[in-house]
PyMOL Python script that loads the backbone (N, CA, C, O; Angstrom):
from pymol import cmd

cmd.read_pdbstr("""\
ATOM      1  N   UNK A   1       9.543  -2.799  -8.195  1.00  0.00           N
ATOM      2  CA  UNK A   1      10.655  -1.977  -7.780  1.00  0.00           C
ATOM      3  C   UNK A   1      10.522  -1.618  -6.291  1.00  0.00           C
ATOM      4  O   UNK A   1      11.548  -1.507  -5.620  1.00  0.00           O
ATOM      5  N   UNK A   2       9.441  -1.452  -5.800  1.00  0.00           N
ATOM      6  CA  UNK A   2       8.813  -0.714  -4.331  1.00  0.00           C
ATOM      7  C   UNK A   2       9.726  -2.351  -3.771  1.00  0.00           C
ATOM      8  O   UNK A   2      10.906  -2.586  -3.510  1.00  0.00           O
ATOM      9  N   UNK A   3       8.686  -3.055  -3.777  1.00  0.00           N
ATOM     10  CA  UNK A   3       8.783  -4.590  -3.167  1.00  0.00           C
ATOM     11  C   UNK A   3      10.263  -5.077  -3.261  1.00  0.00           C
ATOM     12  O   UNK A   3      10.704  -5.972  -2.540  1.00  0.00           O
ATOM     13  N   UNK A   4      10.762  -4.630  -3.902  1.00  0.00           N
ATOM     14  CA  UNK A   4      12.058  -5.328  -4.387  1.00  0.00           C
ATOM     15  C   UNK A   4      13.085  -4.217  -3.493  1.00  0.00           C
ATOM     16  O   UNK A   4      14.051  -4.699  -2.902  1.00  0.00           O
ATOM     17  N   UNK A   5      12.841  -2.790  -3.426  1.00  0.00           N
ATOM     18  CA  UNK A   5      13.599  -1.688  -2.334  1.00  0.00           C
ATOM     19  C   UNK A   5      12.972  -2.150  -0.856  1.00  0.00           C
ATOM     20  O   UNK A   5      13.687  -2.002   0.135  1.00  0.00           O
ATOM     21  N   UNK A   6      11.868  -2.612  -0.741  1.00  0.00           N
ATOM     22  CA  UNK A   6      11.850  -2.642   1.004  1.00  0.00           C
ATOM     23  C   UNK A   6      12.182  -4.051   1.488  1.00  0.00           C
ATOM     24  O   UNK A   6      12.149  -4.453   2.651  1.00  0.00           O
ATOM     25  N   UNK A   7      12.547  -4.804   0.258  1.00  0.00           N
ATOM     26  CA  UNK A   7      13.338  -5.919   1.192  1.00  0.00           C
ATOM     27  C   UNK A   7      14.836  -5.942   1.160  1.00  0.00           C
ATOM     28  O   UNK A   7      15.426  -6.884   1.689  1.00  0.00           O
ATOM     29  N   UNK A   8      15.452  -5.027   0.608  1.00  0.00           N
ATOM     30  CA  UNK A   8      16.536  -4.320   0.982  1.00  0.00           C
ATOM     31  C   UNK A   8      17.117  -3.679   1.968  1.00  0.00           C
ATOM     32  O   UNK A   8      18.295  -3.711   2.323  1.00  0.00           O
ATOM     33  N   UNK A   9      16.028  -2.966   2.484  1.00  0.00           N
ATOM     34  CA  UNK A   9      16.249  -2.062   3.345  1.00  0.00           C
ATOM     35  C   UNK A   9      15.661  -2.775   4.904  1.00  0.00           C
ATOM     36  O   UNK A   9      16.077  -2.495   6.028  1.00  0.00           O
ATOM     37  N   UNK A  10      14.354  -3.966   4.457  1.00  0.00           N
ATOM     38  CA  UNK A  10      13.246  -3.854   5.591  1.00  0.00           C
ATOM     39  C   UNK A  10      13.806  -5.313   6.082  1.00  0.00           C
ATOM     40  O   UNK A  10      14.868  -5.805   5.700  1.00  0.00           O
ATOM     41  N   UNK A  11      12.862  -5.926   7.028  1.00  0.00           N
ATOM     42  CA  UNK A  11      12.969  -7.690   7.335  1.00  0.00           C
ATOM     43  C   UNK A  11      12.392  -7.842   6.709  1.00  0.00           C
ATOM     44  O   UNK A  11      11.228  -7.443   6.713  1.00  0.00           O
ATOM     45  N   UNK A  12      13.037  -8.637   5.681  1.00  0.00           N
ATOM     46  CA  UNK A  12      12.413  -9.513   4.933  1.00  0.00           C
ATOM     47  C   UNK A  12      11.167 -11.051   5.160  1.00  0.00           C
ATOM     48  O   UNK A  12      10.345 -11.503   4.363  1.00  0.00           O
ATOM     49  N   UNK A  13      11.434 -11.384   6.226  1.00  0.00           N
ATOM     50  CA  UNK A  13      10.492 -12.487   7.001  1.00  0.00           C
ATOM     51  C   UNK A  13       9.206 -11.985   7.159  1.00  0.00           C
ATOM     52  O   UNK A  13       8.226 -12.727   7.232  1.00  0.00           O
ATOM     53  N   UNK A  14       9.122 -10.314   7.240  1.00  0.00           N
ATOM     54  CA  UNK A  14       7.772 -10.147   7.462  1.00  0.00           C
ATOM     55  C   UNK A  14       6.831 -10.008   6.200  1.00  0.00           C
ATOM     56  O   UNK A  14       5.607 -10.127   6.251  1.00  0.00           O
ATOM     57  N   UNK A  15       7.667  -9.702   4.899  1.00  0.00           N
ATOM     58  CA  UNK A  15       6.768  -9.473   3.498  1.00  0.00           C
ATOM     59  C   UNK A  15       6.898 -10.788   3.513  1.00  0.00           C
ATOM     60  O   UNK A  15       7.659 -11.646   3.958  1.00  0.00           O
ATOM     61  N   UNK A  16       5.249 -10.623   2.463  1.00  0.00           N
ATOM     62  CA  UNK A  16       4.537 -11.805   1.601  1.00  0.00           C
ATOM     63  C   UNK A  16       5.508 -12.595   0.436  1.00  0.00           C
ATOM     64  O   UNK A  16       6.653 -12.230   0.703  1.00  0.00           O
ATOM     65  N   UNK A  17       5.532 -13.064  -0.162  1.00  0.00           N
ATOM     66  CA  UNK A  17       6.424 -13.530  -1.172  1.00  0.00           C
ATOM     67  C   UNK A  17       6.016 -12.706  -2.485  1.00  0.00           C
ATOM     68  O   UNK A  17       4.877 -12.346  -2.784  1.00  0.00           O
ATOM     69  N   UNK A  18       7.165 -12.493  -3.183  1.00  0.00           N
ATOM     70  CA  UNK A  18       7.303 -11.376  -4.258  1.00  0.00           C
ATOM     71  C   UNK A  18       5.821 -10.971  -4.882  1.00  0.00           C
ATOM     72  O   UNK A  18       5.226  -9.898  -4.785  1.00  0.00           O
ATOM     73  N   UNK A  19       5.496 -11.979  -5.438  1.00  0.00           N
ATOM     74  CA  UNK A  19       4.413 -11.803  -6.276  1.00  0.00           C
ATOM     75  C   UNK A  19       3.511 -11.320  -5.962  1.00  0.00           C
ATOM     76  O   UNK A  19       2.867 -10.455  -6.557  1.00  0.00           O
ATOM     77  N   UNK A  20       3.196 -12.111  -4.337  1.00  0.00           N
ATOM     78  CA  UNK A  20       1.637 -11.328  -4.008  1.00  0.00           C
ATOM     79  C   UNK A  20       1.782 -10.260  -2.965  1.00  0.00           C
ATOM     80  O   UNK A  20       0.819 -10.075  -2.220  1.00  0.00           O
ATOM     81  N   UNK A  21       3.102  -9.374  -2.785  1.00  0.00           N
ATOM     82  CA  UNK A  21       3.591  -8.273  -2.255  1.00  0.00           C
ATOM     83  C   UNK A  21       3.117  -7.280  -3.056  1.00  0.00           C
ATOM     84  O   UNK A  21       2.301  -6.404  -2.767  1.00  0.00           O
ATOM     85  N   UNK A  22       3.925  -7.560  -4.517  1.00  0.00           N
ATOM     86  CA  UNK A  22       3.344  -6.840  -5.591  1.00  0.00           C
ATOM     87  C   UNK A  22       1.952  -6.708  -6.176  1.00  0.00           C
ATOM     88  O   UNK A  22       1.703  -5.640  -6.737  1.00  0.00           O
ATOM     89  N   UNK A  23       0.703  -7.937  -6.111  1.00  0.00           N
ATOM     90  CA  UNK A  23      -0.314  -8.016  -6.265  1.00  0.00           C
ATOM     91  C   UNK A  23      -1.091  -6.812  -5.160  1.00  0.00           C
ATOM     92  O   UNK A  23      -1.809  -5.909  -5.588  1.00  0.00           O
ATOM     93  N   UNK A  24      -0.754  -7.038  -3.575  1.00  0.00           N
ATOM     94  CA  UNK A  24      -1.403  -6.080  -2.975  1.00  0.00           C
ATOM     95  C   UNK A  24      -1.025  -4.408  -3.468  1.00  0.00           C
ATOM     96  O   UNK A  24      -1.866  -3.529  -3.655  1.00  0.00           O
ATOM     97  N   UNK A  25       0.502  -4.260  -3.615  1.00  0.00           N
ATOM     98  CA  UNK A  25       0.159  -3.110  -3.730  1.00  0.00           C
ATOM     99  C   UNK A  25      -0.055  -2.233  -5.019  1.00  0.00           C
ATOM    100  O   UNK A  25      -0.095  -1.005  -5.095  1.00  0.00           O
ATOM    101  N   UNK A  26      -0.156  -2.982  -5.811  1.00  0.00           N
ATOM    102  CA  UNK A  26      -0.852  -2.962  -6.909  1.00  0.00           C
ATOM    103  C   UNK A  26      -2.250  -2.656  -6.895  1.00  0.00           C
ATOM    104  O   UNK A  26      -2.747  -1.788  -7.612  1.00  0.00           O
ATOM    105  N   UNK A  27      -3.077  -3.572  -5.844  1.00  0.00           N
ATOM    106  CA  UNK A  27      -4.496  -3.209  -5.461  1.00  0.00           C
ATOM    107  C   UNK A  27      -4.610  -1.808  -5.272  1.00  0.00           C
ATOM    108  O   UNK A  27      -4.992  -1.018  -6.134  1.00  0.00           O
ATOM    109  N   UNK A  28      -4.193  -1.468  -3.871  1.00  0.00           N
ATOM    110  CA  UNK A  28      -4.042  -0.390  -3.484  1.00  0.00           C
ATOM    111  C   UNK A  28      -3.589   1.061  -3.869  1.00  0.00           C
ATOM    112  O   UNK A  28      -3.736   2.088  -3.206  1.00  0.00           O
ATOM    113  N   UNK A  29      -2.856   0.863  -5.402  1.00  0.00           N
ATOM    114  CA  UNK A  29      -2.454   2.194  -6.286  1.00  0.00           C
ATOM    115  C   UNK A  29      -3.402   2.137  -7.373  1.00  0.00           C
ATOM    116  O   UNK A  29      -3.106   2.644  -8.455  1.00  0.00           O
ATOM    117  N   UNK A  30      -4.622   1.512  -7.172  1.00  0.00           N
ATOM    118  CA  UNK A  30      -5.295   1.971  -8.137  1.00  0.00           C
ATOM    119  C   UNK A  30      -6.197   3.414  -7.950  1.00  0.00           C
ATOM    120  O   UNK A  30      -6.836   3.850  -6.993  1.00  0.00           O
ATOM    121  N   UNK A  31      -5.941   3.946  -9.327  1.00  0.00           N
ATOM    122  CA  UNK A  31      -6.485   5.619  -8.995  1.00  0.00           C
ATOM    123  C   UNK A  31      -8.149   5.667  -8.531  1.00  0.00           C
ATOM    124  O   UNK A  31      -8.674   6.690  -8.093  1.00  0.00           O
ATOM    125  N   UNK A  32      -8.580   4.882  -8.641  1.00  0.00           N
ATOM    126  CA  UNK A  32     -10.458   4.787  -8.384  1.00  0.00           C
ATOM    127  C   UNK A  32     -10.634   5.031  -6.970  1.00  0.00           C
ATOM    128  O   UNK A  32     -11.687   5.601  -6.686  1.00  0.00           O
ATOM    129  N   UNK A  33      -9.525   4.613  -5.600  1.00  0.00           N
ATOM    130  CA  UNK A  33      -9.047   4.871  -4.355  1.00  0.00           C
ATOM    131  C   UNK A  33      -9.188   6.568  -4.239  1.00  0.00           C
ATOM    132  O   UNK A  33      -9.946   7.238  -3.539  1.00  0.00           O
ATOM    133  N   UNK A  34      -8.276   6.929  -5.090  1.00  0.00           N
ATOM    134  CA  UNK A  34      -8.114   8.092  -5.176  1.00  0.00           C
ATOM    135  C   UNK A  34      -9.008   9.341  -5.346  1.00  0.00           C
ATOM    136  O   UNK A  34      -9.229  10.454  -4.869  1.00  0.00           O
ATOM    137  N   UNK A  35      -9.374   8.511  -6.281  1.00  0.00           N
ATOM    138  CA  UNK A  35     -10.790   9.298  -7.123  1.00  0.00           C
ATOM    139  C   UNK A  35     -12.076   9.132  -5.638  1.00  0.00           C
ATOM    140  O   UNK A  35     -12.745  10.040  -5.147  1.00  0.00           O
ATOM    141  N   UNK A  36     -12.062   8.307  -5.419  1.00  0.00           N
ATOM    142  CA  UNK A  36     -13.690   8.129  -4.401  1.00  0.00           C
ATOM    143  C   UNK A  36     -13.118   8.922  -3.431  1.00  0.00           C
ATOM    144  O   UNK A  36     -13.494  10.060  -3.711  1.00  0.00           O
ATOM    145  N   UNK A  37     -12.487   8.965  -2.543  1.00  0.00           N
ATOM    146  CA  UNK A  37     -11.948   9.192  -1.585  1.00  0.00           C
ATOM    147  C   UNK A  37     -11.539  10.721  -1.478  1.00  0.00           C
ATOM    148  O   UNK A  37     -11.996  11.284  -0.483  1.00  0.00           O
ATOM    149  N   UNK A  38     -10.740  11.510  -2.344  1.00  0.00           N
ATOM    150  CA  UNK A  38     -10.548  13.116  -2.174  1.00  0.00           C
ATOM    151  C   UNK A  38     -11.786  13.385  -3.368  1.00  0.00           C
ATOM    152  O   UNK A  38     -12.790  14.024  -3.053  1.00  0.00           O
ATOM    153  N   UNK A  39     -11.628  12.895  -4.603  1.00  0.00           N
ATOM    154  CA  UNK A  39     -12.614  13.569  -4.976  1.00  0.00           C
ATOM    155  C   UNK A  39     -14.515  13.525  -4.725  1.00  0.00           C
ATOM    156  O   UNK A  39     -15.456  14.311  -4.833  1.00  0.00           O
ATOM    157  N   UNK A  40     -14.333  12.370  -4.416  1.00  0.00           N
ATOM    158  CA  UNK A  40     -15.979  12.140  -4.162  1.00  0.00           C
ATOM    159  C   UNK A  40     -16.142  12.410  -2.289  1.00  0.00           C
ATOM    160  O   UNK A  40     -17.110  12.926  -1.730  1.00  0.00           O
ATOM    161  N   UNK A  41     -15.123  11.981  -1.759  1.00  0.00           N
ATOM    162  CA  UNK A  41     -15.721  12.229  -0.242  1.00  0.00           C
ATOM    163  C   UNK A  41     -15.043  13.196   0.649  1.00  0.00           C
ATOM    164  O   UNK A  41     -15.202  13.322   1.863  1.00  0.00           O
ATOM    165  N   UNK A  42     -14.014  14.071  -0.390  1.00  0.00           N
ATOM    166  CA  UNK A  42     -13.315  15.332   0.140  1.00  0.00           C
ATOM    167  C   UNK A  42     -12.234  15.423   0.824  1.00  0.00           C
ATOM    168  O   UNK A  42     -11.500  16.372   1.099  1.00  0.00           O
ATOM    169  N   UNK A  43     -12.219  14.330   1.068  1.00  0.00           N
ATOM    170  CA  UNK A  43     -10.472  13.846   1.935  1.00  0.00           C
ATOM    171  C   UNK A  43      -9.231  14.894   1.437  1.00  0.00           C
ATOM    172  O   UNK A  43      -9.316  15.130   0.232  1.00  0.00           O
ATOM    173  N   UNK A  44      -8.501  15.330   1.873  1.00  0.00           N
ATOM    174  CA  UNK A  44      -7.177  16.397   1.966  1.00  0.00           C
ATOM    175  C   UNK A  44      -6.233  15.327   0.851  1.00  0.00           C
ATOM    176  O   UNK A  44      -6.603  14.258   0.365  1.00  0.00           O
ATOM    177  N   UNK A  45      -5.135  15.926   0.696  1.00  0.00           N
ATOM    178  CA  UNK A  45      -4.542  14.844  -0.039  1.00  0.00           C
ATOM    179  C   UNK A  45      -3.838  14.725   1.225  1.00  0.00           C
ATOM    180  O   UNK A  45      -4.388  13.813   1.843  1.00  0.00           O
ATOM    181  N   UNK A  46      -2.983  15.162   1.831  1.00  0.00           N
ATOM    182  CA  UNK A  46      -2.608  14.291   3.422  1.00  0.00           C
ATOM    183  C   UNK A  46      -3.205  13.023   3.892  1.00  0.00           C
ATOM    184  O   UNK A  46      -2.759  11.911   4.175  1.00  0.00           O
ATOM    185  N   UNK A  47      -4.207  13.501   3.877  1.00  0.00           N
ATOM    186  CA  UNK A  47      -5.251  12.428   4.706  1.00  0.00           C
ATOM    187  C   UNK A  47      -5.254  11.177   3.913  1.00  0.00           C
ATOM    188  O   UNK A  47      -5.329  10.062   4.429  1.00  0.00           O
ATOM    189  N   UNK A  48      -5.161  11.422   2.530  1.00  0.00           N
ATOM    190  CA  UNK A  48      -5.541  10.269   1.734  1.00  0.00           C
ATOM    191  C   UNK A  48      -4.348   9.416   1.803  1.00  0.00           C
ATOM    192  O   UNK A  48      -4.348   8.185   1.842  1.00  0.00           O
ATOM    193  N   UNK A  49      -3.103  10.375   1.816  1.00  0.00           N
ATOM    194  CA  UNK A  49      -1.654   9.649   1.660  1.00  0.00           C
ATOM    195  C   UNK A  49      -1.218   8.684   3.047  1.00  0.00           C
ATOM    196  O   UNK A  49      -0.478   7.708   3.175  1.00  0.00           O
ATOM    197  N   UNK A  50      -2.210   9.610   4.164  1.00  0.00           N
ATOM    198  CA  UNK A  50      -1.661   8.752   5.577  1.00  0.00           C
ATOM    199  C   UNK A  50      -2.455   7.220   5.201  1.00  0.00           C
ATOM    200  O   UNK A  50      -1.903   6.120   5.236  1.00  0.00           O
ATOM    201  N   UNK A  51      -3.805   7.474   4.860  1.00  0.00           N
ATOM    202  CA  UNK A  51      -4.770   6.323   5.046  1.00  0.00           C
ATOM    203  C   UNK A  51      -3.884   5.273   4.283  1.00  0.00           C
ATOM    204  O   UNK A  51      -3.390   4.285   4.826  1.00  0.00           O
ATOM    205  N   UNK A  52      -3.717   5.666   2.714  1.00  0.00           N
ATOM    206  CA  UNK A  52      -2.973   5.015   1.864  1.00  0.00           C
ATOM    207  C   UNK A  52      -1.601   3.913   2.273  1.00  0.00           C
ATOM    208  O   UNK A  52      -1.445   2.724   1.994  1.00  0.00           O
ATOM    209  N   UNK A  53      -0.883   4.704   2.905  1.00  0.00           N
ATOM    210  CA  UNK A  53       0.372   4.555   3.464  1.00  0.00           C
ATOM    211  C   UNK A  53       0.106   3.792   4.714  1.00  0.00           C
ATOM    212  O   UNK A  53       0.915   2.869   4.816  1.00  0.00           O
ATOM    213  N   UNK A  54      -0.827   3.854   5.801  1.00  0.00           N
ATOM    214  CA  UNK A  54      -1.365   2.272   6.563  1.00  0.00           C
ATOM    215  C   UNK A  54      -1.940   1.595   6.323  1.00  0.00           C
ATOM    216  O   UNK A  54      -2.194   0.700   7.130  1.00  0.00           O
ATOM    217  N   UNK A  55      -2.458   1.615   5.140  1.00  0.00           N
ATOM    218  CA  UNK A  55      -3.573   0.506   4.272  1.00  0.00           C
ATOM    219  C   UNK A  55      -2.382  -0.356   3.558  1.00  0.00           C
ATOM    220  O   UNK A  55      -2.406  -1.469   4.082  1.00  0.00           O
ATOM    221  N   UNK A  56      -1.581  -0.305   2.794  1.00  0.00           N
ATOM    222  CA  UNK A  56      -0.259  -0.961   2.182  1.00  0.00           C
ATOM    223  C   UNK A  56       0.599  -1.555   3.467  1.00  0.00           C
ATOM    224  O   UNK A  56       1.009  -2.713   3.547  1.00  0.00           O
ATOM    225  N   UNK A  57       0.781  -0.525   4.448  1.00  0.00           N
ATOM    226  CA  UNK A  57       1.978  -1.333   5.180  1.00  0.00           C
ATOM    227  C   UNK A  57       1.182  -2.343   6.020  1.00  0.00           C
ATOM    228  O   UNK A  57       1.744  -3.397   6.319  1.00  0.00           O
ATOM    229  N   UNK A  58      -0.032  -2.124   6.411  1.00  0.00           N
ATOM    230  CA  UNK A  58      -0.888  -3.619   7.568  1.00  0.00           C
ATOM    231  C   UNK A  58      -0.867  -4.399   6.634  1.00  0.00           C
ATOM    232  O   UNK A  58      -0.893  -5.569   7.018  1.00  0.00           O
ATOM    233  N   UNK A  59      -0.828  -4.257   5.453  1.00  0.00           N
ATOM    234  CA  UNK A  59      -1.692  -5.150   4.224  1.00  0.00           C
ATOM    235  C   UNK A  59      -0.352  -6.093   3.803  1.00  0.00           C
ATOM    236  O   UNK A  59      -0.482  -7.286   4.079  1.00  0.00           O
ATOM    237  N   UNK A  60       0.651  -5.777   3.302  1.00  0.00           N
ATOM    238  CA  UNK A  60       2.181  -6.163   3.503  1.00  0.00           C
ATOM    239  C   UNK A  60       2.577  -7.001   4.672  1.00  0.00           C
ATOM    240  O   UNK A  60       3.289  -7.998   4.547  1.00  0.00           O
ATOM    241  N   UNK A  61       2.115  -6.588   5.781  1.00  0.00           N
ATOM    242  CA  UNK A  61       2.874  -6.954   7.257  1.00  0.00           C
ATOM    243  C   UNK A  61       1.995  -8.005   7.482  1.00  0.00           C
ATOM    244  O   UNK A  61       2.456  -8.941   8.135  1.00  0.00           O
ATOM    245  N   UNK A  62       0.604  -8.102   7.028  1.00  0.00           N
ATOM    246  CA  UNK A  62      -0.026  -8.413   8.191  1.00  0.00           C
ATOM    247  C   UNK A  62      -0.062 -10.436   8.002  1.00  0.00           C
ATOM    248  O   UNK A  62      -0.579 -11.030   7.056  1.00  0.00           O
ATOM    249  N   UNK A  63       0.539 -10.989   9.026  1.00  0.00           N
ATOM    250  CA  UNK A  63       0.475 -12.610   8.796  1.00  0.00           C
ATOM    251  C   UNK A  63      -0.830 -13.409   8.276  1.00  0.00           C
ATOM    252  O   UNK A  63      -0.724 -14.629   8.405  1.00  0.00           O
ATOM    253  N   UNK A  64      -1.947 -12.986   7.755  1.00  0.00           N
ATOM    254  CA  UNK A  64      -2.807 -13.360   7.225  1.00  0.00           C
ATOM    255  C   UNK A  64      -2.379 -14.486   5.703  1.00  0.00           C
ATOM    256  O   UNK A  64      -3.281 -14.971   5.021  1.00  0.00           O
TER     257      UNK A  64
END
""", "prot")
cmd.dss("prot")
cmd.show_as("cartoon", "prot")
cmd.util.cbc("prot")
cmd.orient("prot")
């Protein structure tokens, strides 16, 4: 649904092709992120949401 709204809205030339758009950010919403990160290393939830939120979009964008 995410993947499928930002090529609506976004350039499409720069996302990955459907599947492995969805594969990354799939990676990246897993709660264990979550868990290590505010609960084990104290991170704000801000902090976690900024990191989160440039970790998906380089990861999406990036021509690799």
């Amino acid at each position: 649904m995410v993947i499928d709204r930002v090529r609506e809205i976004g350039d499409r030339r720069q996302l990955p092709e459907r599947d492995r758009a969805v594969n990354i950010l799939w990676f990246y919403s897993d709660p264990s992120h979550y868990l290590a990160l505010v609960h084990h290393c104290r991170w704000d939830d801000p902090a976690f949401t900024a990191w989160l939120t440039k970790r998906m979009t380089n990861a999406l964008l990036s021509t690799d």
